[in-house]
N, C-alpha and C positions, 0 to 999 in steps of 0.2 A: 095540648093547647095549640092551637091556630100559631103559626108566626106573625100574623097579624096583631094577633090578641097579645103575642111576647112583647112584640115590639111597645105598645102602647103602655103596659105592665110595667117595663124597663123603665120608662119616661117617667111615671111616677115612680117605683123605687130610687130613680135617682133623686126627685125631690125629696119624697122622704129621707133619704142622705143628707139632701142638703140640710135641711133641717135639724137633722141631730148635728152637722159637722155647727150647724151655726159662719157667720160671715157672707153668707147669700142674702139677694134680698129675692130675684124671682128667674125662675125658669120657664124659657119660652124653647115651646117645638114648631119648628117651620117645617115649610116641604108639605110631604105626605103627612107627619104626623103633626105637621101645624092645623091649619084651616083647608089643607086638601087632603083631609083622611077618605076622601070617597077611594082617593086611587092607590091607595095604601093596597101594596100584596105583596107575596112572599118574597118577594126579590127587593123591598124597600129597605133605607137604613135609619139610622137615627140622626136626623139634624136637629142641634139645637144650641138656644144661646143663653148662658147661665150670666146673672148679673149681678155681681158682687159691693157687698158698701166698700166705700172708698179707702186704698191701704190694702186691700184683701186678693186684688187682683195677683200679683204673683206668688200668695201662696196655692192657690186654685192652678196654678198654671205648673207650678213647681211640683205639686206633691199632688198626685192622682188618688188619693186615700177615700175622696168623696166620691169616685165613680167605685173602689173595689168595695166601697161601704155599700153600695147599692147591686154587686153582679164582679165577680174574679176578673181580672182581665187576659187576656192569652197575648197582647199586643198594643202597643201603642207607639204612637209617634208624631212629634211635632211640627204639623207641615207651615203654622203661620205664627209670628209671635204672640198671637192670639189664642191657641187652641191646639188643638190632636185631634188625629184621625186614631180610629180604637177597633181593635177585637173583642172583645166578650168571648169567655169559656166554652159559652151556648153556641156561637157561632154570630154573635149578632153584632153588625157593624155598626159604629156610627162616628159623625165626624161635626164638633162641634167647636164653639170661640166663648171666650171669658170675656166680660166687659164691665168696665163702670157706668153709671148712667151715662155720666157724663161724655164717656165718648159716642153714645150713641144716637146725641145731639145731631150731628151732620150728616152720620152715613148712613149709605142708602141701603136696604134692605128689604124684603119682603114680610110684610105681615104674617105674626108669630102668632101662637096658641097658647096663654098664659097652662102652664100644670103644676106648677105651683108658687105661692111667693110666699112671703115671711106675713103675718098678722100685720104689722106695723105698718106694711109699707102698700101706699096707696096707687104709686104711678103706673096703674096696669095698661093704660095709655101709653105706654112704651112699647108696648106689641105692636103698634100699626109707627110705620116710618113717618119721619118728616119729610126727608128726602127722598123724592121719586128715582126708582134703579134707572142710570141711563139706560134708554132705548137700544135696543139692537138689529130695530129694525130702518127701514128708509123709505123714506113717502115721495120719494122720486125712482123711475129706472134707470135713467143717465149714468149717473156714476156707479153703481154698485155693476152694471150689466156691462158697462165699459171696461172695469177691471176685471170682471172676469175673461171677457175676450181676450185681455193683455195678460193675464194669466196661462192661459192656455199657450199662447205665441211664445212667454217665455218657459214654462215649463216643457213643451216639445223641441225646445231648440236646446234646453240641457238635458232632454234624454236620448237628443242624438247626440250629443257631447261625452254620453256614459253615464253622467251623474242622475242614476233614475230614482236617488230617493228623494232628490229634490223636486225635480221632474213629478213625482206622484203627489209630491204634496202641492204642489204651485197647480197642476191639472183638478183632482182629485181631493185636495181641500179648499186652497184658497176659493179656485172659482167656484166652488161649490158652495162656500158661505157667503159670497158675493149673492147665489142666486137665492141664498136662502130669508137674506135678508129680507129683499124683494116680493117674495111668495105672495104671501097676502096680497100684492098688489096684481098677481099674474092669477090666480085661483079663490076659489071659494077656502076659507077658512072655517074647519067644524071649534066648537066653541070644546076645546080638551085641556084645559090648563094649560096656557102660556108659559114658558118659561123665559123671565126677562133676560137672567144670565146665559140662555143658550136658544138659539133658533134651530138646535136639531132635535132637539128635546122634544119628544111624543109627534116627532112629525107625521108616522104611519096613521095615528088616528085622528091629527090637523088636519093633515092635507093627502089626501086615500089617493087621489089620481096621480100627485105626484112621487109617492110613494111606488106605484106598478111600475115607474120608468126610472127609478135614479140606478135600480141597481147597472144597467148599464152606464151609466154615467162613472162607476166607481169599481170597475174590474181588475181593479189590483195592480200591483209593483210591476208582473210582466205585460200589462195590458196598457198601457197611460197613454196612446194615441187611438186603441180603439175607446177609452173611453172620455178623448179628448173628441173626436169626431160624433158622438152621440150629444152632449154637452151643447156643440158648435148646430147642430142640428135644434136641437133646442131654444137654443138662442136666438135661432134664425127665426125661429114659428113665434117667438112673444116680439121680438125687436130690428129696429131697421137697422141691421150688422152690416158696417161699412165692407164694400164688396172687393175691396182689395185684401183686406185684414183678413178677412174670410178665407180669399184665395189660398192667401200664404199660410193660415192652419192647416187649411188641408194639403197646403203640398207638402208641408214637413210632416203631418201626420201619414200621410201615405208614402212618403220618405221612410220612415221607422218601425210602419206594423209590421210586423213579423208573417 
């Protein structure tokens, strides 16, 4: 069988679980195996959110019996008071949250994939959010493009200092999700599934041109002033980078490259 085909299999044996376990009311798949199963492949995991009647939430959370009812486990562990991230025997990951309806009132979410609910229970209207996920992106270039330049300033001034894991992450992440934010406003965007919780998510097939040039922008722990002068170069070609700020990247950056 396909790992594609397991994964989706999984989804329903676990509703079938629920249903024999009883105290669910419906299970929703997000993700890939929510409403974006087109991009479902082998390297996908299982997200999803089980919604429990009320009173039932910590036994679901406490005793795992309804997922080994559905598939052995090899691993599990609770990263939210919500939910577990899990192994399966087979090898199949996945990482999901327990809820009452009621909490699901306010928080923001992306639209789920009913696979199964209880007979009784009609609110399958609970798949699509009330609350829209905040934005992560910015409809202006000012600020997001301005912190990254001060990113850069300060992460080259602590990797001559020595401190280079900070250095790579202040180069290297921060001003790189500064520029990511932005994107969209700097390039054509291919229409590939958005991800509201993450702007690096699927960016090779978002945005293809920006994709051929970041990897210098991110050359690693012993590189973070050549890939802070790539970055600085970049910046220069979308935005009017004040020309002092500028200076002083590159004198510290040419200060440090090896």
């Amino acid at each position: 069988m396909l790992r594609t085909e397991l994964l989706l299999q999984r989804l329903d044996e676990i509703g079938q679980s629920l249903e024999r376990m009883g105290g669910a009311l419906l299970l929703l798949g997000v993700g890939s195996v929510g409403t974006e199963t087109e991009r479902l492949d082998e390297y996908s995991d299982l997200d999803f959110f089980v919604i429990v009647k009320p009173g039932e939430k910590n036994r679901f959370i406490d005793r795992l019996d309804w997922l080994e009812g559905a598939h052995p486990l090899a691993y599990s562990f609770k990263n939210t008071d919500d939910g577990y991230k899990v192994l399966f025997e087979d090898g199949i990951f996945g990482e999901y949250a327990v809820f009452e309806e009621r909490e699901l009132a306010d928080a923001a979410y992306t639209e789920g994939r009913v696979i199964w609910k209880d007979p009784m229970y009609s609110n399958t209207a609970i798949a699509k959010p009330v609350s829209p996920v905040p934005g992560q992106k910015s409809d202006s270039l000012d600020f997001p493009l301005n912190e990254a330049l001060t990113n850069l300033y300060i992460g080259l001034c602590r990797y001559a200092r020595g401190e280079r894991l900070s250095a790579t992450r202040f180069v290297q992440g921060y001003a790189i999700d500064r520029i990511l934010s932005v994107l969209h406003l700097l390039q054509q965007e291919e229409d590939y599934f958005p991800d509201p919780f993450g702007n690096e998510r699927r960016l090779e097939k978002r945005f293809p041109r920006f994709a051929e040039i970041i990897g210098g922008m991110i050359q690693g722990y012993d590189q973070v002033p050549e890939s802070a002068l790539r970055i600085l170069d970049f910046l220069e070609e979308v935005y009017p980078v004040n020309r002092r700020l500028s200076d002083e990247i590159r004198r510290l950056a040419n200060l440090t490259c090896r």
